[in-house]
SEVEXKE-221327 format. One record per atom (N, C-alpha, C): residue number from 1; residue in one letter; atom name; x, y, z. Coordinates in Angstrom, 1 decimal, m for minus. Layout:
<sites>
    n  res  atom       u       v       w
  NUM    A    CA       X       Y       Z
...
</sites>
This chain:
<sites>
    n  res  atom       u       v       w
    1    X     N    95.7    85.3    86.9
    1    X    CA    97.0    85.4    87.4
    1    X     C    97.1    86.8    88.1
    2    X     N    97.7    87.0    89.0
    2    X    CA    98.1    88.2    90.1
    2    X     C    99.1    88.2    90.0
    3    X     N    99.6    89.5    89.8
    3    X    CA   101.5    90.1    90.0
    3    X     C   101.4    90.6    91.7
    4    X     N   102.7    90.1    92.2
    4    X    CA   103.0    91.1    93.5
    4    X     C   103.7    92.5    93.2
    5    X     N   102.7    92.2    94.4
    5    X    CA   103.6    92.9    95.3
    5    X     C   103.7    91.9    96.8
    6    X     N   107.8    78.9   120.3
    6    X    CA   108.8    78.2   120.5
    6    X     C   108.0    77.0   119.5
    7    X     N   108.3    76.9   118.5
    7    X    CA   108.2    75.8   117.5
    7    X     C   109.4    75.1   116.8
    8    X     N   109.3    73.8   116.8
    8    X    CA   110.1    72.7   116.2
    8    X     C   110.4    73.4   114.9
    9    X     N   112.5    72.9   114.7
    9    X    CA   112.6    73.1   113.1
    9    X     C   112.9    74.5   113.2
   10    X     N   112.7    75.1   114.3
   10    X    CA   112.8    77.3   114.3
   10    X     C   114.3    76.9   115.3
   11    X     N   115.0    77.9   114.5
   11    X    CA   116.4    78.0   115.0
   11    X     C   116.1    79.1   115.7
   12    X     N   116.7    79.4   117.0
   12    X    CA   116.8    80.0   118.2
   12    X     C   117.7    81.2   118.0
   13    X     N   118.7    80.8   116.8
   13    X    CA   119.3    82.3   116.6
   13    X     C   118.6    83.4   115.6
   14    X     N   117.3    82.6   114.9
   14    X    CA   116.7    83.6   114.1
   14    X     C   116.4    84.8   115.3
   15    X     N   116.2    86.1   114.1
   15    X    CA   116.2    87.3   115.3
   15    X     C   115.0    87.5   115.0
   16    X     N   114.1    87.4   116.2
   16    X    CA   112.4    87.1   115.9
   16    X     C   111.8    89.3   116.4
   17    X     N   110.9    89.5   115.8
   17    X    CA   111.0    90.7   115.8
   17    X     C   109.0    91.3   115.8
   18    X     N   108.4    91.7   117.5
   18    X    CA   107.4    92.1   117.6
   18    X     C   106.7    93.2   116.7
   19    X     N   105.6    92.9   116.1
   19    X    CA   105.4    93.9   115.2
   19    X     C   103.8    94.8   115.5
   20    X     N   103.6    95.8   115.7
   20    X    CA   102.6    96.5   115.8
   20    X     C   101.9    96.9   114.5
   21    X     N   100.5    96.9   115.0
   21    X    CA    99.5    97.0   113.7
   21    X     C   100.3    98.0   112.1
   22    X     N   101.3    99.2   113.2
   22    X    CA   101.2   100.3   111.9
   22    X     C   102.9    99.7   111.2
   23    X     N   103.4    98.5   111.8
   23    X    CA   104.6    98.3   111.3
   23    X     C   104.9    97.7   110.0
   24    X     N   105.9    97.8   108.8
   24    X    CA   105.8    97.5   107.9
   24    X     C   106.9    96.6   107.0
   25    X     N   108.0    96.7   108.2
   25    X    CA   108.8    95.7   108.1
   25    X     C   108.7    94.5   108.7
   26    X     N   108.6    93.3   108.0
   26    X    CA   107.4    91.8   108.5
   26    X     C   109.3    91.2   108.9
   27    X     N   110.2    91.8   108.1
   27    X    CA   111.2    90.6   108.9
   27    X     C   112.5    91.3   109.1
   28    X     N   113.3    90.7   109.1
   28    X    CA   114.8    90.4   110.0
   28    X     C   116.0    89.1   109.6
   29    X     N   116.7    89.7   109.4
   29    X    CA   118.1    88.5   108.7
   29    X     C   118.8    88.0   109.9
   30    X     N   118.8    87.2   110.5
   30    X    CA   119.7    86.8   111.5
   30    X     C   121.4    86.6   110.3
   31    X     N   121.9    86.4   111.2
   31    X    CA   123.7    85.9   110.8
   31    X     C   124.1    84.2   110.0
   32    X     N   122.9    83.4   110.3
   32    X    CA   122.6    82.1   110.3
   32    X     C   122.3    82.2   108.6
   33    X     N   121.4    83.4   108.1
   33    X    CA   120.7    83.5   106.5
   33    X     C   119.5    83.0   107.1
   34    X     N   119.0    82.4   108.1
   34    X    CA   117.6    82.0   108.5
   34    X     C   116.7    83.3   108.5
   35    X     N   115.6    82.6   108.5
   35    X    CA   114.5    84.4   108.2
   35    X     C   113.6    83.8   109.3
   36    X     N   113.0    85.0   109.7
   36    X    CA   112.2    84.7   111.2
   36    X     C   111.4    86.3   110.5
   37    X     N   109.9    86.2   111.2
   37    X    CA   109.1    87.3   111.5
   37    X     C   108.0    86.7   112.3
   38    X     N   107.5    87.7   113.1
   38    X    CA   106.5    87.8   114.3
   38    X     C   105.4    88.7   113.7
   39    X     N   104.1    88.1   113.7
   39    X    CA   103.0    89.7   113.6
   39    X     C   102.0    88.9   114.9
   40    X     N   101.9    89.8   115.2
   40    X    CA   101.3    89.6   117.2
   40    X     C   101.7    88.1   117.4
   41    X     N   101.0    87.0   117.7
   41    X    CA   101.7    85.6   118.1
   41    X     C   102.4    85.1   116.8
   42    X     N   102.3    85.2   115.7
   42    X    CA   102.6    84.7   114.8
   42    X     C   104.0    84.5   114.3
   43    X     N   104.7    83.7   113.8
   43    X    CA   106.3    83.7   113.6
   43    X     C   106.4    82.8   112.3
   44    X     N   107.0    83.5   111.3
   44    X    CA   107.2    82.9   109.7
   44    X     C   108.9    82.6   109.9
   45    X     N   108.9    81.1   109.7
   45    X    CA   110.5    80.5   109.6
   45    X     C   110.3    80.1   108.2
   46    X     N   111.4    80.0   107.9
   46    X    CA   111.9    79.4   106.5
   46    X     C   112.2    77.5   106.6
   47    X     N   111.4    76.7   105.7
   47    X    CA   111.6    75.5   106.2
   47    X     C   112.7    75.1   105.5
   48    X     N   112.9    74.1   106.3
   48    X    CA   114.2    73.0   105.8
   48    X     C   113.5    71.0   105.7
   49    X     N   114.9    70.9   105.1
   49    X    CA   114.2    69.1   105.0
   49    X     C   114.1    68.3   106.1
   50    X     N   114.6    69.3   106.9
   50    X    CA   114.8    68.3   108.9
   50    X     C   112.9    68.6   109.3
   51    X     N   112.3    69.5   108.6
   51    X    CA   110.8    69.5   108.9
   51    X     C   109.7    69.2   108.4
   52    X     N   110.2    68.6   107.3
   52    X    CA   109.3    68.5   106.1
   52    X     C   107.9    67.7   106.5
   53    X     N   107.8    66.7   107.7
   53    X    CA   107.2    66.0   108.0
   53    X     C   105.8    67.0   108.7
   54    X     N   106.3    68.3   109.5
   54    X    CA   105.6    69.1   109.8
   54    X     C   104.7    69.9   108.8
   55    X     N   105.1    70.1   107.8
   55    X    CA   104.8    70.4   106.5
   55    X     C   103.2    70.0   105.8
   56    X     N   103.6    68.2   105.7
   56    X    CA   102.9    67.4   105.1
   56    X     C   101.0    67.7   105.5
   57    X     N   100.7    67.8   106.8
   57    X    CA    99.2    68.1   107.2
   57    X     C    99.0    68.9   106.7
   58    X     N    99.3    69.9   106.2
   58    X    CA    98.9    71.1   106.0
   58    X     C    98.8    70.8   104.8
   59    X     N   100.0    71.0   103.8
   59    X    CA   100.4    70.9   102.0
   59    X     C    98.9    69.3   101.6
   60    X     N    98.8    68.7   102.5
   60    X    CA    97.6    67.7   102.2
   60    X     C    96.1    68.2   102.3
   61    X     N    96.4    69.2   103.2
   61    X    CA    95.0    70.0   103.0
   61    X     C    94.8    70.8   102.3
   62    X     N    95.9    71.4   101.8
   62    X    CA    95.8    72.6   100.9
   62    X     C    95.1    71.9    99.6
   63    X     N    96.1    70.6    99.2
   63    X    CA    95.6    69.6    97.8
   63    X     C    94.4    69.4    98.0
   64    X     N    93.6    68.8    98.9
   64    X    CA    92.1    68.2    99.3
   64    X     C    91.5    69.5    98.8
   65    X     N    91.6    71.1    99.4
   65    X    CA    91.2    72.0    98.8
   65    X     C    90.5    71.8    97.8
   66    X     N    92.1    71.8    96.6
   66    X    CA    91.8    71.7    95.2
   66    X     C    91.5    70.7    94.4
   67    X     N    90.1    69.8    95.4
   67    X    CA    89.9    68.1    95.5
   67    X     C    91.0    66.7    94.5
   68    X     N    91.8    67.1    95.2
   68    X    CA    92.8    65.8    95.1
   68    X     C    92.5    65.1    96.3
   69    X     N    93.2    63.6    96.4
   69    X    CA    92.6    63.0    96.9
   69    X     C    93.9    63.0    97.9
   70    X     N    93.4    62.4    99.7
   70    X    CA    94.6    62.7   100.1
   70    X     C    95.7    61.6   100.2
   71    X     N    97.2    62.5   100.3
   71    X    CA    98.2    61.4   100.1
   71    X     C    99.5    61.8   100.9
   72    X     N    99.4    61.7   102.1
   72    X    CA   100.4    62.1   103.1
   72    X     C   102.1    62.0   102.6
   73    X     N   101.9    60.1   102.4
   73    X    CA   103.2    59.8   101.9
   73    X     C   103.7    60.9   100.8
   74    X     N   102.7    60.7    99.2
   74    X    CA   103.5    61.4    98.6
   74    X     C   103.7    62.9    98.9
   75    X     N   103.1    63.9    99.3
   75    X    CA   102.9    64.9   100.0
   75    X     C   104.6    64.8   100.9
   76    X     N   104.9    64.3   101.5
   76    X    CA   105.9    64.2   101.9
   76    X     C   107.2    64.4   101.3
   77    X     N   107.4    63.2   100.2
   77    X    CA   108.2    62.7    99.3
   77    X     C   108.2    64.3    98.7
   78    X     N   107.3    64.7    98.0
   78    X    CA   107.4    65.3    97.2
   78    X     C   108.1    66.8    97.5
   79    X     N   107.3    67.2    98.9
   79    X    CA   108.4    68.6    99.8
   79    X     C   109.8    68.1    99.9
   80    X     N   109.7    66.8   100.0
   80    X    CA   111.4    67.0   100.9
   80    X     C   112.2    66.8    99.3
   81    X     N   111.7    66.4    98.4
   81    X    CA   112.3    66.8    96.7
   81    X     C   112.8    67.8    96.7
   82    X     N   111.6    68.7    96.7
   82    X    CA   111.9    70.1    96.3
   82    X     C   112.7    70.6    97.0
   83    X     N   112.6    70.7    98.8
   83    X    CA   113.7    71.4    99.5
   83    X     C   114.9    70.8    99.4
   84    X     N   115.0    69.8    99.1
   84    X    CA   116.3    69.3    99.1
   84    X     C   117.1    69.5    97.8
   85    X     N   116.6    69.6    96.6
   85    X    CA   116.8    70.0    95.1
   85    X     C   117.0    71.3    95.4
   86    X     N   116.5    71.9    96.0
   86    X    CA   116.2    73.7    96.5
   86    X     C   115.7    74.4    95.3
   87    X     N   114.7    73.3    94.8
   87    X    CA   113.6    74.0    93.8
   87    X     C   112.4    74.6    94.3
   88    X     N   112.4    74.9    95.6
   88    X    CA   111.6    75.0    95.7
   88    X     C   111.8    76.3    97.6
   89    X     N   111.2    77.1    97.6
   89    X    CA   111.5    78.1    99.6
   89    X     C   110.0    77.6    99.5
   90    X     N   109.7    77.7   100.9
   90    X    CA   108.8    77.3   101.6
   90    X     C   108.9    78.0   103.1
   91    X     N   107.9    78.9   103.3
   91    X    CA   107.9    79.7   104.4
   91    X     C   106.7    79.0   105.7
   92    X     N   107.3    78.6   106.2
   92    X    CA   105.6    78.6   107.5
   92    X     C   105.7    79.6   108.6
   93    X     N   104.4    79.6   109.0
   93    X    CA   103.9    79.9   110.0
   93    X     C   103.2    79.3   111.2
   94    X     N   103.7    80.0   112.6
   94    X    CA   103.3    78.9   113.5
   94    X     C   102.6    80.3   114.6
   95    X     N   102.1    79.6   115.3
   95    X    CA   101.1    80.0   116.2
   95    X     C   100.9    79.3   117.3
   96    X     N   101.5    79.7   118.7
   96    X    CA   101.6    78.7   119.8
   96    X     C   102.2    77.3   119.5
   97    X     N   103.3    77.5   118.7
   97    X    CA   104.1    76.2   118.6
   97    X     C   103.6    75.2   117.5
   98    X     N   102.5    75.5   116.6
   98    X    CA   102.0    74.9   116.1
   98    X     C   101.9    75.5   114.2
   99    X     N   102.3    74.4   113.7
   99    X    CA   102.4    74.9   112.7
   99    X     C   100.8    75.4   111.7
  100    X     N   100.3    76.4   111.3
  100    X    CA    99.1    76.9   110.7
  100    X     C    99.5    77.6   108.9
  101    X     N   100.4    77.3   109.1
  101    X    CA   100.0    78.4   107.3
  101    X     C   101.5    77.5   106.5
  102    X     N   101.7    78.1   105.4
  102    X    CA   102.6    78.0   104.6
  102    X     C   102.3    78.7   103.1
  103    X     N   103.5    79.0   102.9
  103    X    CA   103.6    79.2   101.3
  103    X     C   104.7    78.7   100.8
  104    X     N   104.8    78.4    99.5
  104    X    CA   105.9    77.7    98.3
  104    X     C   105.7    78.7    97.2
  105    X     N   106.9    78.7    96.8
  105    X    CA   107.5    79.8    96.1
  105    X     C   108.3    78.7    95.1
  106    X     N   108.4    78.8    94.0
  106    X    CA   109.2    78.2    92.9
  106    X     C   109.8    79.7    92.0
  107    X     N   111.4    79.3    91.9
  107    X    CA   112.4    80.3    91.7
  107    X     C   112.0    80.5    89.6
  108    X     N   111.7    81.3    89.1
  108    X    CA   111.7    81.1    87.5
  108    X     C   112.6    83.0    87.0
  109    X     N   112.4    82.6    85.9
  109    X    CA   113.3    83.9    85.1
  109    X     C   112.0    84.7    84.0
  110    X     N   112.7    85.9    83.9
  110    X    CA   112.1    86.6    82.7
  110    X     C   113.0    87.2    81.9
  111    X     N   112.6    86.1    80.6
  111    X    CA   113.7    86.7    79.3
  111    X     C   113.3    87.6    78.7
  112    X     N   112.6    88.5    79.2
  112    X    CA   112.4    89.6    78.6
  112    X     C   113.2    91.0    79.3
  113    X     N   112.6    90.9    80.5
  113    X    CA   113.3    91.0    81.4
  113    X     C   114.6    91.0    81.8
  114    X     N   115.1    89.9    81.8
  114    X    CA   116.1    89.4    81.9
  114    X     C   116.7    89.5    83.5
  115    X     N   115.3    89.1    83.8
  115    X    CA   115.6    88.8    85.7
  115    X     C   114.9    87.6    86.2
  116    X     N   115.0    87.4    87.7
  116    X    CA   114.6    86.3    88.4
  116    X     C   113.0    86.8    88.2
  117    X     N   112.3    85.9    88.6
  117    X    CA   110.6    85.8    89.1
  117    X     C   110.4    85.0    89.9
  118    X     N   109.4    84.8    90.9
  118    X    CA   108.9    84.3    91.8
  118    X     C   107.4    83.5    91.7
  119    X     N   107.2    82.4    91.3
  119    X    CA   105.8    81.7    91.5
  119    X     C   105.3    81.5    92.9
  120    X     N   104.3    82.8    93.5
  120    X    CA   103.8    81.6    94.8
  120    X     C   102.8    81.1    94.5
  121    X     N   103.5    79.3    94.1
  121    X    CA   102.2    78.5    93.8
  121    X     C   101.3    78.0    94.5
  122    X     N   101.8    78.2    96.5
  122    X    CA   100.9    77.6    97.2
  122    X     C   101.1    78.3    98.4
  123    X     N    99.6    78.8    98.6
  123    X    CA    99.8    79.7   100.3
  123    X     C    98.5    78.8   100.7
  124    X     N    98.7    78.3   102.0
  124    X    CA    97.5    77.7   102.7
  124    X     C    97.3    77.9   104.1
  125    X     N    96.6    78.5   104.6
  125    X    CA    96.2    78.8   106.1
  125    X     C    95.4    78.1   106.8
  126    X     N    95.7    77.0   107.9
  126    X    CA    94.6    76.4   108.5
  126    X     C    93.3    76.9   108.6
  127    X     N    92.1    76.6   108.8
  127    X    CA    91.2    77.2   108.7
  127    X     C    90.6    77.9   110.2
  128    X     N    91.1    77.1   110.9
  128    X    CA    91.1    77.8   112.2
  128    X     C    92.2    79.1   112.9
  129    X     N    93.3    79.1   111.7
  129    X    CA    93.8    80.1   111.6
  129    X     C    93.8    81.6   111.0
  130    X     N    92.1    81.5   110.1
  130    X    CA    92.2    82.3   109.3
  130    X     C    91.6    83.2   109.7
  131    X     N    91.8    84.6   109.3
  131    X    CA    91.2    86.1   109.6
  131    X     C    91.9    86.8   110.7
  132    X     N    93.1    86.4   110.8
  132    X    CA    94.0    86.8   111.9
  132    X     C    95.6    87.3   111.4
  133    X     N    95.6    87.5   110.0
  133    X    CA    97.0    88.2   109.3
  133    X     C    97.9    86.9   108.9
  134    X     N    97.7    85.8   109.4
  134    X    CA    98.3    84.7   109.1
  134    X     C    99.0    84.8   107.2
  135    X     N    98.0    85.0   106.6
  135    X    CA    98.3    84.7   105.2
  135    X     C    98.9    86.1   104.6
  136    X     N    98.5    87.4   105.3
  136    X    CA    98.8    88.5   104.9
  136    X     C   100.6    88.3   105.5
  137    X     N   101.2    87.8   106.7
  137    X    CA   102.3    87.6   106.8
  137    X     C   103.1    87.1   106.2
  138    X     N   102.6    86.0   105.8
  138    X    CA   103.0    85.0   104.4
  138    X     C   103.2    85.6   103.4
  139    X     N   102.2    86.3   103.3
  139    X    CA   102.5    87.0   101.6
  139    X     C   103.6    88.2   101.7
  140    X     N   103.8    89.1   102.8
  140    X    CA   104.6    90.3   103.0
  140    X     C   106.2    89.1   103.4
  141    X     N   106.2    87.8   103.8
  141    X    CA   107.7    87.4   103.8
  141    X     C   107.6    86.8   102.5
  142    X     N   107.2    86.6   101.8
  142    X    CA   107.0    86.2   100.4
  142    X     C   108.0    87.7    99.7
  143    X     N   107.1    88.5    99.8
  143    X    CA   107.6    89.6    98.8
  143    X     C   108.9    90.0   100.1
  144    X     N   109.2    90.1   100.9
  144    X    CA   110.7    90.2   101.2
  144    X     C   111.8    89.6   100.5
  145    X     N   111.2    87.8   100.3
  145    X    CA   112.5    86.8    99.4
  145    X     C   112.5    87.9    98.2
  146    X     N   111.3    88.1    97.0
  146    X    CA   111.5    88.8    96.2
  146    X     C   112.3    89.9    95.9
  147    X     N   112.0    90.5    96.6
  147    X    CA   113.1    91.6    96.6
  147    X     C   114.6    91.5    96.9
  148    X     N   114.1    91.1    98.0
  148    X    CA   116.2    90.4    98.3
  148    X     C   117.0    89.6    97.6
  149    X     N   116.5    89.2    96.5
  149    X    CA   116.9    88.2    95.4
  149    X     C   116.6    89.1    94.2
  150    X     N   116.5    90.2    94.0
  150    X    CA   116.2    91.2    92.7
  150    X     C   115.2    90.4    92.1
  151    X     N   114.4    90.3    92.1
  151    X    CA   113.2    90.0    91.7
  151    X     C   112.6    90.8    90.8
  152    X     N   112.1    90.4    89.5
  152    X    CA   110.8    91.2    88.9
  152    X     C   110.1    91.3    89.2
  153    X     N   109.1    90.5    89.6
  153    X    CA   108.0    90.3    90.2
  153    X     C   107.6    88.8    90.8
  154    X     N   106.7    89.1    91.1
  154    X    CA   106.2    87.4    91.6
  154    X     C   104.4    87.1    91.2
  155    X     N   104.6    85.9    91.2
  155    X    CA   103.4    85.7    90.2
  155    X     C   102.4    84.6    91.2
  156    X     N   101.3    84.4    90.6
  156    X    CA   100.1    83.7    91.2
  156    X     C    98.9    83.7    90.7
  157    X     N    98.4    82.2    90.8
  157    X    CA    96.9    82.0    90.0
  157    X     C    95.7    81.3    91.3
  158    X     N    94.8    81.6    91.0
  158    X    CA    93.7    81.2    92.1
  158    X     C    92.6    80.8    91.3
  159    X     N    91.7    80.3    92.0
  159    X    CA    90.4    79.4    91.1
  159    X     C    89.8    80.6    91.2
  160    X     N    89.0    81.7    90.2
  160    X    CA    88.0    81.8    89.9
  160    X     C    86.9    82.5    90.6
  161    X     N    86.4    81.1    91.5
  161    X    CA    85.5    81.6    92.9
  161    X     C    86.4    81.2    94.4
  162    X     N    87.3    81.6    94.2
  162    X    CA    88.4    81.8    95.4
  162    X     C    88.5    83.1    95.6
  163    X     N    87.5    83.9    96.1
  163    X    CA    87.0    85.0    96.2
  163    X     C    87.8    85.7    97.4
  164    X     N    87.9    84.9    98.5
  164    X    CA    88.6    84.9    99.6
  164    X     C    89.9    85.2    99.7
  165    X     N    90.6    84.9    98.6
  165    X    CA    92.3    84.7    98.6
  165    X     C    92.0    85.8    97.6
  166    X     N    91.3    86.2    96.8
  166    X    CA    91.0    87.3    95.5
  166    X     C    91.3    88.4    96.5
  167    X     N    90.5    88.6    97.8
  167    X    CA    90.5    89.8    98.2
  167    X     C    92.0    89.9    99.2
  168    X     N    92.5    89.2    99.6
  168    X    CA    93.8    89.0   100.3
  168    X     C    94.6    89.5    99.8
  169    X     N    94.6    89.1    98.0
  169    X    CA    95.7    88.9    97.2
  169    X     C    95.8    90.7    97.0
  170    X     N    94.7    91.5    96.6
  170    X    CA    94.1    92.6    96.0
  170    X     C    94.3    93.6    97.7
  171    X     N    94.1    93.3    98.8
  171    X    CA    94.8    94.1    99.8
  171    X     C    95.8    93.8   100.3
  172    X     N    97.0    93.4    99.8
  172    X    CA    97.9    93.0    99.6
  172    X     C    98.9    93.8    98.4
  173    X     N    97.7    94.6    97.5
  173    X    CA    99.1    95.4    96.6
  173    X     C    99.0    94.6    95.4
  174    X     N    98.4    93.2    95.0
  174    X    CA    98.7    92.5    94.0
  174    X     C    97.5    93.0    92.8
  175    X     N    98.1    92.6    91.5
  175    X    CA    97.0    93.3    90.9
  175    X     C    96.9    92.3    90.1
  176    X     N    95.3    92.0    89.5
  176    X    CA    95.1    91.1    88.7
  176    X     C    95.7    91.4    87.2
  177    X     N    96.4    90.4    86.2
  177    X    CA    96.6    90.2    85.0
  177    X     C    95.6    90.7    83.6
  178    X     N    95.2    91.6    83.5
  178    X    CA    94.6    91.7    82.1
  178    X     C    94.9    91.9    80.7
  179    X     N    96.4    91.5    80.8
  179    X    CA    97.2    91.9    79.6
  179    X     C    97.0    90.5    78.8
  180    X     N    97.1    89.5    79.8
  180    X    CA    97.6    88.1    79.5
  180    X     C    96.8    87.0    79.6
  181    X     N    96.6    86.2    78.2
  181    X    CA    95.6    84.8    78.7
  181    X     C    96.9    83.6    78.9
  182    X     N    96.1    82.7    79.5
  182    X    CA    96.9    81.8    80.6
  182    X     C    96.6    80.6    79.5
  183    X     N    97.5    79.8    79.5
  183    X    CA    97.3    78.6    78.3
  183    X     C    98.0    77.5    79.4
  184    X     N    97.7    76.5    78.7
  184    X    CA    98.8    75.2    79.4
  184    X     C    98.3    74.1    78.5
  185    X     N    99.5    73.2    78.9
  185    X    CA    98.4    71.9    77.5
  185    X     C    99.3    70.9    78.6
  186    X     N    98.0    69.7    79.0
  186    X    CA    98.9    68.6    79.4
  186    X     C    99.4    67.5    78.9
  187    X     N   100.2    67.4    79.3
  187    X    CA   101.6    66.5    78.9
  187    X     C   101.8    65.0    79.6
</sites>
């Protein structure tokens, strides 16, 4: 586990905002509460249930990843649940109109703490998207929601030999878990 740190569905009033290599602010609040950021072509919107369908290729690839089998419909069903329950923010990224990346974030608490937390359970970058900041954008509008919501932290788990997202995650500010072993029992 790691602690942090013109496209369809994009509202025209988000205030979209050019960013240069040494820039460190990834975004911008329009008046709307819609979130918009740019890193060179790149533009991170906040989804809604009017897009969820845009969503689905991607969130099906991400599963196939972690060899599930694929399943569009439920893949579907199952985003427009969450955004619509609002259990769930979901950030994408587009690139020449096209949608390439996303992350999901699920809202949780710490009673110890006694604050909000952040699960990003799912960042996925098309593959022809990748090595170009795509996922490093994702992850810096990720830790914006966090913070803007008083956040403790935000949390995340990766396979092992996901070496690739290991090293994203780690120049990114995130630091691996050694305090804590990870349990689950299924149900």
């Amino acid at each position: 586990m790691f602690y942090a740190g013109t496209c369809s569905g994009y509202s025209k009033k988000n205030i979209r905002t050019t960013l240069s290599p040494n820039t460190t602010d990834l975004t911008k609040r329009s008046e709307t509460g819609s979130w918009s950021a740019n890193l060179s072509e790149v533009t991170i919107t906040k989804a809604s249930t009017e897009i969820v369908q845009m969503i689905v290729p991607l969130f099906d690839a991400y599963r196939q990843f972690y060899e599930q089998h694929s399943d569009p419909i439920g893949a579907r069903k199952f985003l427009a649940e969450r955004l619509g329950k609002g259990e769930s923010v979901i950030f994408l990224a587009w690139e020449g109109g096209q949608c390439v990346g996303f992350a999901q974030l699920y809202p949780t608490f710490s009673s110890v703490s006694m604050k909000r937390a952040w699960i990003l359970n799912d960042l996925f970058v098309h593959p022809s998207a990748r090595g170009r900041g795509v996922g490093r954008a994702l992850l810096e509008q990720c830790k914006r929601l966090a913070t803007e919501t008083g956040a403790k932290e935000m949390t995340l788990e990766t396979m092992k030999n996901n070496l690739t997202a290991q090293h994203l995650y780690e120049g990114c500010g995130w630091k691996r878990d050694e305090a804590f072993y990870k349990y689950y029992l299924p149900v």
